[in-house]
C-alpha positions as CSV (number, residue, x, y, z in Angstrom):
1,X,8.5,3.8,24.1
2,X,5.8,5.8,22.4
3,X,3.2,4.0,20.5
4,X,3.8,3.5,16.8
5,X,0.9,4.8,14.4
6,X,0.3,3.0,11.7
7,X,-1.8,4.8,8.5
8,X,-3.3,2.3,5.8
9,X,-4.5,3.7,2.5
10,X,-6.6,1.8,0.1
11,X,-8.3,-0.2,3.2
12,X,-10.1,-2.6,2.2
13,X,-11.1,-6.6,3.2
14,X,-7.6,-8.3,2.0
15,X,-4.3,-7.5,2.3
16,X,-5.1,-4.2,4.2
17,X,-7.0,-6.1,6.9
18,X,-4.5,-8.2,7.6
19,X,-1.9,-5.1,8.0
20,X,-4.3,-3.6,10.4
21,X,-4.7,-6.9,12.6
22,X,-0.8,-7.2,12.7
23,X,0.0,-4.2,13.6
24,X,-2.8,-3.6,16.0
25,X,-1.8,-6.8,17.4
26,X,2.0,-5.6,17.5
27,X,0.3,-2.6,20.0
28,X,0.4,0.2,16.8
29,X,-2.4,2.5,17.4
30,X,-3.8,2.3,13.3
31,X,-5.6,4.7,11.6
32,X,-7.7,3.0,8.4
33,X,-8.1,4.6,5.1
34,X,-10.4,4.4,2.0
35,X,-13.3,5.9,-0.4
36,X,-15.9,4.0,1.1
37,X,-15.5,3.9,4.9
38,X,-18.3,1.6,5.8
39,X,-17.2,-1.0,4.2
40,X,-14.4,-1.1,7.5
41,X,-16.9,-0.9,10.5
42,X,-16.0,-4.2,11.4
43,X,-12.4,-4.7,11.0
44,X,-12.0,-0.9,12.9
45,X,-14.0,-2.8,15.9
46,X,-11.7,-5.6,15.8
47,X,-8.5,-3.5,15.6
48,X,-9.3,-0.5,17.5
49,X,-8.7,1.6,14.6
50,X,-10.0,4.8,13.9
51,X,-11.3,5.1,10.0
52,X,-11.0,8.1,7.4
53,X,-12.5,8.9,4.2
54,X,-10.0,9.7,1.3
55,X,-9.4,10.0,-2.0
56,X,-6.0,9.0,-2.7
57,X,-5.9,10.7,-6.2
58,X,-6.9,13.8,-4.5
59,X,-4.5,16.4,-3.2
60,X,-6.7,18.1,-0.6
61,X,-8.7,14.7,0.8
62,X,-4.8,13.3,1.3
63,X,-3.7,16.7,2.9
64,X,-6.8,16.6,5.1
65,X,-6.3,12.6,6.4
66,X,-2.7,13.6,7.3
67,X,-3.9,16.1,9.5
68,X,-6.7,14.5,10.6
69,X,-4.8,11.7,11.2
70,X,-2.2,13.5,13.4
71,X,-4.2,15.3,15.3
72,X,-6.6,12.2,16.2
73,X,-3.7,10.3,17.2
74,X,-0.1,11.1,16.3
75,X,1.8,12.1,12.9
76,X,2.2,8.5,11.1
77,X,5.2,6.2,11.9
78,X,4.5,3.9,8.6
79,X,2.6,4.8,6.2
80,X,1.4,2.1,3.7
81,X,-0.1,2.2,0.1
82,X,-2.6,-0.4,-0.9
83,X,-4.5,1.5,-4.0
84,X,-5.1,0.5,-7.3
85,X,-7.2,0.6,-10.2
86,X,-7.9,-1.6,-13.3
87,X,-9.2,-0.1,-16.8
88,X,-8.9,-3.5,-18.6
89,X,-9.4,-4.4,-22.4
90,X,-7.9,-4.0,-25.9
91,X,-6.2,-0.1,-26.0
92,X,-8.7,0.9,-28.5
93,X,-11.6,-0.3,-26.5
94,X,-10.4,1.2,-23.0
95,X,-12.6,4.1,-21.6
96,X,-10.0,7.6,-21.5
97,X,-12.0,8.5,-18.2
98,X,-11.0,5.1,-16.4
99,X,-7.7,5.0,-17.6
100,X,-7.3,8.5,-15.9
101,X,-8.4,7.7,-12.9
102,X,-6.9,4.0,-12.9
103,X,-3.9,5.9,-13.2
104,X,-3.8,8.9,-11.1
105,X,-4.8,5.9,-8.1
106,X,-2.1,3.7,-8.5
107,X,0.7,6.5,-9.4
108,X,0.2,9.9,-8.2
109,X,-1.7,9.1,-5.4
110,X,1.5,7.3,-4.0
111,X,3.4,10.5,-4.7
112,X,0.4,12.1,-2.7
113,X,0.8,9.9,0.4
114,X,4.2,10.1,-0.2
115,X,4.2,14.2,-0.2
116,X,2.5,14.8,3.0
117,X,4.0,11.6,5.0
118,X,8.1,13.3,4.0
119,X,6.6,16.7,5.4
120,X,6.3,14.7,8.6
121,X,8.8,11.8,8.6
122,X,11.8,14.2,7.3
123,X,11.9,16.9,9.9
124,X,12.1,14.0,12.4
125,X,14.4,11.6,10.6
126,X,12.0,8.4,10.9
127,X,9.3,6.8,9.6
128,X,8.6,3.9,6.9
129,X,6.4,4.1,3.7
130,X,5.6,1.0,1.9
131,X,4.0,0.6,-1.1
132,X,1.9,-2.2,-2.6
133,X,3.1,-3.1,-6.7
134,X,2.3,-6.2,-8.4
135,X,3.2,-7.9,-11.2
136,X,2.7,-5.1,-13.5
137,X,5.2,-3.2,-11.7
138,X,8.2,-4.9,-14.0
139,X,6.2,-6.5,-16.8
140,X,3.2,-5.4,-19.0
141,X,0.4,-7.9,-19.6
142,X,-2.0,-7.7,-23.2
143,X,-5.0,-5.9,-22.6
144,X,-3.6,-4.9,-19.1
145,X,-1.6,-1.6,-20.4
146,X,-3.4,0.9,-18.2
147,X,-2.5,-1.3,-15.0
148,X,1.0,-1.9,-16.4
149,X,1.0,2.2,-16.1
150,X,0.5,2.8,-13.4
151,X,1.9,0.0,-11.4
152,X,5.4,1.1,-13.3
153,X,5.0,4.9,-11.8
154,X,4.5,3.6,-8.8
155,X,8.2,1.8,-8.3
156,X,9.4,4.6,-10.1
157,X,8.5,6.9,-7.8
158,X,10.0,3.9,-5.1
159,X,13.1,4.0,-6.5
160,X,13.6,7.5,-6.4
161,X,12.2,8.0,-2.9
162,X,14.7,5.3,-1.5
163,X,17.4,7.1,-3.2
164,X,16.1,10.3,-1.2
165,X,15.0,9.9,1.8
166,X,16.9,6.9,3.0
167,X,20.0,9.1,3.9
168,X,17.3,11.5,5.8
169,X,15.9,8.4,8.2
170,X,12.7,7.7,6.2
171,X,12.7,4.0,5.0
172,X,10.7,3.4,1.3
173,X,9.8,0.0,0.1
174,X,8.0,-1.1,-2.4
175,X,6.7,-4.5,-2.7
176,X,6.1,-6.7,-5.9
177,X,3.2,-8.9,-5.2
178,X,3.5,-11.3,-8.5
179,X,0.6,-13.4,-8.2
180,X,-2.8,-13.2,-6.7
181,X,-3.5,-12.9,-3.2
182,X,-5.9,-15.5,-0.9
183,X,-9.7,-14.3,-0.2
184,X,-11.3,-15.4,2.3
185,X,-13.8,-16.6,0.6
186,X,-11.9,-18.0,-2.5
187,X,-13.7,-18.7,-5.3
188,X,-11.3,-18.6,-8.3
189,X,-10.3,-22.6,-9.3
190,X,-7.6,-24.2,-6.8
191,X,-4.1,-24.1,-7.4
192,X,-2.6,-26.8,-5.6
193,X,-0.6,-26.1,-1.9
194,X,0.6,-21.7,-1.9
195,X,-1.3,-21.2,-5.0
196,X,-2.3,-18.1,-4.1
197,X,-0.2,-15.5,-1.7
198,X,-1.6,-15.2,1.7
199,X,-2.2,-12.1,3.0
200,X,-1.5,-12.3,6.6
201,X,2.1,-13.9,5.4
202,X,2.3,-10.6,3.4
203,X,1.5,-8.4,6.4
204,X,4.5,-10.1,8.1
205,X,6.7,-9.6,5.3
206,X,5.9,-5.6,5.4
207,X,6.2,-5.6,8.9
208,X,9.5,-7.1,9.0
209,X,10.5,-4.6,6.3
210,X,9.6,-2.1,8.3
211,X,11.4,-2.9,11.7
212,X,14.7,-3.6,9.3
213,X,17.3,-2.5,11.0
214,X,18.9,0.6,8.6
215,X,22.5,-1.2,8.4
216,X,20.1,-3.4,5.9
217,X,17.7,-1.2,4.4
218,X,16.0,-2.7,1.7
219,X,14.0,-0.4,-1.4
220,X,12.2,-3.8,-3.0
221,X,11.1,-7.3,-2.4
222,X,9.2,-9.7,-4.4
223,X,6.6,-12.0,-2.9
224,X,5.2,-14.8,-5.3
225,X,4.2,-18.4,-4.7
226,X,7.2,-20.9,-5.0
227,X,4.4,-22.3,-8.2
228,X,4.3,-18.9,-9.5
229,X,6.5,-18.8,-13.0
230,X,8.5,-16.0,-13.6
């Protein structure tokens, strides 16, 4: 069996990090992702992964890591989507600028991703792209209505996509994360026992998702601590 490749956008030091340990660990050759690449010197030594500089909300820096990508190593098997932005505050208050951009990063760069990984994945009939939500996927929070935004075109888009391009092979999911996810380094006041999500039980969940057998495809899957209300 070939090895998978693996392609992580919005790479960063949480949830990301412990994708890219997983699947390195799982033998996936994985290919990192992210404005700021220096930030990842360290976890692409640890994983073996090769890192790329990219703009998600932009059409020819996404074009160019899909190539890149597949020429480094190999067009993507699983493609996953870890960007967002926040332009918090009262709607009267809220820069226009950084609600643009908070948008275009957590929608249409997922169509972006999504765009170049199909021209790929389709043709073949395989492949997996997985997308990161959160809460503000299915419910708007005060002062949080850019987020809310774009987190809501992003499982739009999901939900469309499965409907697509699971009856052409390619496998969407999109994943409600509805409550906040363990640091490292936590500093935000305790919880109690699974307060906070952690990411390398995340990672597994995505992983399994991925490796679904099609019989059982799922489009969705909410992850929340067993405190967390609804």
């Amino acid at each position: 069996m070939s090895t998978e490749v693996a392609l992580i956008l919005g790479a960063g030091v949480g949830l990301s990090a412990s994708l890219a340990r997983l699947f390195a660990t799982n033998g996936m050759a994985v290919a990192l992702a992210a404005r700021n690449i220096d930030k990842l010197s360290d976890l692409a030594e640890e994983t073996g992964a090769r890192t790329y500089a990219c703009d998600a909300a932009s059409p020819g820096d996404m074009a160019r890591l899909f190539a890149s990508v597949e020429t480094d190593i190999s067009a993507p098997d699983i493609a996953v989507y870890n960007p967002s932005m926040r332009a918090p505050g009262p709607i009267e208050e809220i820069d226009t600028d950084r609600a643009r951009d908070a948008i275009l990063t957590s929608g249409y760069g997922g169509f972006l991703m999504a765009h170049e990984a199909a021209k790929r994945m389709v043709p073949r009939g395989s492949g997996t792209l997985l997308f990161t939500g959160a809460s503000a996927s299915v419910k708007g929070y005060k002062n949080s209505s850019v987020f809310a935004m774009g987190k809501h075109a992003l499982r739009g888009l999901c939900s469309s996509l499965a409907r697509e391009l699971h009856p052409k092979g390619v496998h969407v999911g999109h994943f409600v994360i509805d409550g906040g996810i363990q640091a490292r380094d936590e500093t935000r006041a305790p919880r109690g026992e699974d307060g906070f999500l952690s990411p390398d039980a995340i990672a597994e969940t995505y992983l399994h998702v991925h490796r679904q057998p099609r019989s059982t495809w799922t489009w969705e899957i909410e992850l929340r601590p067993w405190i967390e209300s609804f």
